[in-house]
N, C-alpha and C positions, 0 to 999 in steps of 0.2 A: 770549411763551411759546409760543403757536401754530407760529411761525416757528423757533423752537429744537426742538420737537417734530417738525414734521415734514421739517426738516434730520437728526435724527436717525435718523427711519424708512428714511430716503434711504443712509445711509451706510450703517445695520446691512445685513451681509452674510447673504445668504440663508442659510439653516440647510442641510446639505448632505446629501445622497441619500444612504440607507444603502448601503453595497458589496453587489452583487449575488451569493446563493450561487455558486461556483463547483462547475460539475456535468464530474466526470470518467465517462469510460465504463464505469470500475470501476465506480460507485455504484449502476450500474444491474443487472451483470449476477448479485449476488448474490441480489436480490428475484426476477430471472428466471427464476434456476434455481432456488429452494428452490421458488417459489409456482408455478410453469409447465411442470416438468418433467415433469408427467403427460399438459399438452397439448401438448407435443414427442413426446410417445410413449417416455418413458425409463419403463420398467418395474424397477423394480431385481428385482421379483420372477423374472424372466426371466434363466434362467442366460445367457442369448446376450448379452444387454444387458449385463449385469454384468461380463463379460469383454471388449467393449469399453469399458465404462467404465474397467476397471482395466488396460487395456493402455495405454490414450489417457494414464492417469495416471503409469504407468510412464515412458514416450516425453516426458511435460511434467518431469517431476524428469530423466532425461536430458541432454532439453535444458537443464535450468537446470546439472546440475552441469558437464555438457561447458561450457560460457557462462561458469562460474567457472573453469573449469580454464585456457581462453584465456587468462582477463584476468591471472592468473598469471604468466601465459609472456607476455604483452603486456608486463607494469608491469616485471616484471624485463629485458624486452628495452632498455625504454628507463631504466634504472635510471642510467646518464651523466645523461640529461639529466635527470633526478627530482631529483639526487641535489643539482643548481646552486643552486635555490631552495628557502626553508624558511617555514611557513606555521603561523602560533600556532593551536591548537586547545585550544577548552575543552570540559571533560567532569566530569563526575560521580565522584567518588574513590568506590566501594562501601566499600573497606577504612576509609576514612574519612568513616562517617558519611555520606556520599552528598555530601560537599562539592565543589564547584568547583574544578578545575585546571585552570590553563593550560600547556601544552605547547608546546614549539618542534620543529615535525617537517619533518624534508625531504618534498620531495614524495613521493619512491620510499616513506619508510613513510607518511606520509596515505593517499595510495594503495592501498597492500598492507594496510592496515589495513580500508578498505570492501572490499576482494574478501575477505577472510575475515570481517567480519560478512555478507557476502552469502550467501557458504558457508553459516554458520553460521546462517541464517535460512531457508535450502532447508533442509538437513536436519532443524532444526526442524521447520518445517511438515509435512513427510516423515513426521518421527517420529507427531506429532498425530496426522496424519489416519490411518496405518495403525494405528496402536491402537486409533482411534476405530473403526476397521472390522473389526477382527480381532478385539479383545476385548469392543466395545459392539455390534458387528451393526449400524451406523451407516454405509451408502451414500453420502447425500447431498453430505457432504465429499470424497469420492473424484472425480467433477463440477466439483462449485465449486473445489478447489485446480489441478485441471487446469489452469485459466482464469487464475486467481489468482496463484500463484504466478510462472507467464513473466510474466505483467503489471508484479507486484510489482517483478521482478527487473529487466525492460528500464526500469523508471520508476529506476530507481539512478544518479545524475548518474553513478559509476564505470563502468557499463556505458556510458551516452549518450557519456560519453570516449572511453574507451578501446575501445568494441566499434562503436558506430555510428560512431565520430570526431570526433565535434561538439567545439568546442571550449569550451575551459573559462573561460566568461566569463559575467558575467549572473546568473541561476541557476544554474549550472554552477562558477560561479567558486568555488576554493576557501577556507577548510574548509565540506565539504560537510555537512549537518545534515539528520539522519533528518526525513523526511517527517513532517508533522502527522497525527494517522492523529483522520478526525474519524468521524463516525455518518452512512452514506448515506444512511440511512434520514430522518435530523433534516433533512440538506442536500437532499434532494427533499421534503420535507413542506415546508423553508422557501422553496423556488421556487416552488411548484406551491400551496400554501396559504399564501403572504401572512406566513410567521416565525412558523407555531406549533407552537411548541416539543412541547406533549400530541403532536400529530399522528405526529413521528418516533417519538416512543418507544409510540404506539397503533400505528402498523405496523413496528415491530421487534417487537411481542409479536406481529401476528400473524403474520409469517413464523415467528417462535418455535413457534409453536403448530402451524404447516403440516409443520416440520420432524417434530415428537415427532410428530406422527399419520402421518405416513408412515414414522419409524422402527414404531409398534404395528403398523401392516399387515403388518408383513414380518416380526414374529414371528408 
């Protein structure tokens, strides 16, 4: 029995390491700027500041819609050769119930379908934050989507394609699938504190709360 037992301990396979959070440079620069931007010197009460803020914000939605408007004129340049191969894509039916379809698409529309949700996700964002500032008196988003946004847009496998060239294999390979959008806040509390969960959502409230007290300052 001894000898069946620890024949057995011998064989069982060690239990295996949890996957290490994965930390992107985004995760970091939004705690940056809500909680930091006072010791950067961004004043939003300062008309001077505030018009470079919303100029820098102007010039980052620029760049992003000029960056859609290429990819446009790129996907349709090479529409021959998109048009050779076709690639199953599942999605979400809204009109039905939110159920799963599958799709047979050539590349040219896979393709031309991520450059208009890209579009379609700058002026979003676009729309948000200048409401948020125009009709809430709400600064601090004008900053953070500056950053954000080109971020957002160049992490697009459509853009890493077709705008940097990389090719489409790997993670890149198609159909391509909107990014996991998780909490940076949870994923630096679980690297930096050992996976406790309270910890992310203790410092999402407090950046929350760094936020509303510098919006009350500026009224």
């Amino acid at each position: 029995m001894a000898d069946t037992e620890a024949k057995t301990k011998k064989t069982a396979a060690p239990a295996s390491a949890p996957e290490a959070p994965k930390l992107k440079l985004k995760m970091f620069i939004a705690p940056l700027l809500l909680l930091g931007s006072k010791k950067m010197g961004i004043d939003y009460s300062d008309p001077a500041i505030l018009f470079k803020v919303r100029a820098g914000f102007a010039c980052a939605m620029a760049l992003c819609i000029s960056a859609c408007a290429l990819m446009y004129l790129l996907v349709h340049r090479r529409k021959k050769k998109l048009t050779e191969d076709k690639v199953q894509v599942t999605s979400k039916d809204p009109m039905d119930g939110g159920k799963e379809k599958v799709e047979s698409l050539t590349l040219f529309e896979h393709d031309l379908r991520e450059v208009q949700k890209a579009f379609t996700n700058q002026v979003f964002g676009f729309g948000i934050v200048v409401a948020m500032h125009v009709y809430m008196k709400v600064n601090p988003p004008l900053l953070l989507q500056t950053v954000m946004l080109p971020m957002n847009l160049f992490d697009m496998p459509v853009v890493q394609v077709h705008l940097l060239g990389k090719k489409p294999v790997g993670k890149l390979a198609r159909p391509w699938k909107p990014e996991e959008k998780t909490n940076p806040f949870g994923e630096m509390a679980k690297a930096f504190g050992g996976g406790d969960k309270d910890a992310g959502a203790e410092t999402a409230k407090i950046a929350s709360a760094a936020a509303k007290k510098e919006g009350k300052k500026k009224k």
